[in-house]
N, C-alpha and C positions, 0 to 999 in steps of 0.2 A: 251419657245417655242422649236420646235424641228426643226433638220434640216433633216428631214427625204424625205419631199416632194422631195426639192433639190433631196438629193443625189440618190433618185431613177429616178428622170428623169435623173440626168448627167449620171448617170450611161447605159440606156438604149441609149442613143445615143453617148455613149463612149465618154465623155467628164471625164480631170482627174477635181477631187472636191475636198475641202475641207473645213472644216467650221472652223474657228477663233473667239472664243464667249468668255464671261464673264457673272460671275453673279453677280447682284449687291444687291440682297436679298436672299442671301441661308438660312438663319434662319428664313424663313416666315412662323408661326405656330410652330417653336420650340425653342422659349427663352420666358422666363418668363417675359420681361419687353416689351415697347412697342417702337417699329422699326418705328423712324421717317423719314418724307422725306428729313431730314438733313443727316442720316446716311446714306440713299440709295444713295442721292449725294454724299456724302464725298466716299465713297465705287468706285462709276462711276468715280471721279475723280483720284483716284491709279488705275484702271484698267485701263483707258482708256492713263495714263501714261506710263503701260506695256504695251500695244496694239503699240504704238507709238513705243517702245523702240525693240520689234520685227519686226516691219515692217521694222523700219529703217535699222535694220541689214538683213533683206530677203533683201531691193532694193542694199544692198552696196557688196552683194555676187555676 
């Protein structure tokens, strides 16, 4: 999905934006074998580890 709606409404009423995302299927349509929803979770479960591991350090600054 994009974050485009966002950033042009914060933008119009001068608000600062920023988007913080992950992907949890980047090879969708380009690997030769088939992308189960075990891997899609095992994938959310490290990103969502990094997601944690940056916010924690934004709230400690």
């Amino acid at each position: 999905m994009t974050g485009m709606p966002e950033a042009s409404l914060a933008r119009e009423l001068g608000l600062c934006y920023a988007s913080f995302a992950f992907v949890v299927n980047w090879a969708a349509g380009k690997t030769d074998g088939i992308i189960t929803m075990q891997n899609i979770e095992d994938n959310v479960a490290v990103c969502a580890e990094r997601v944690m591991a940056v916010l924690t350090e934004l709230a400690t600054c």
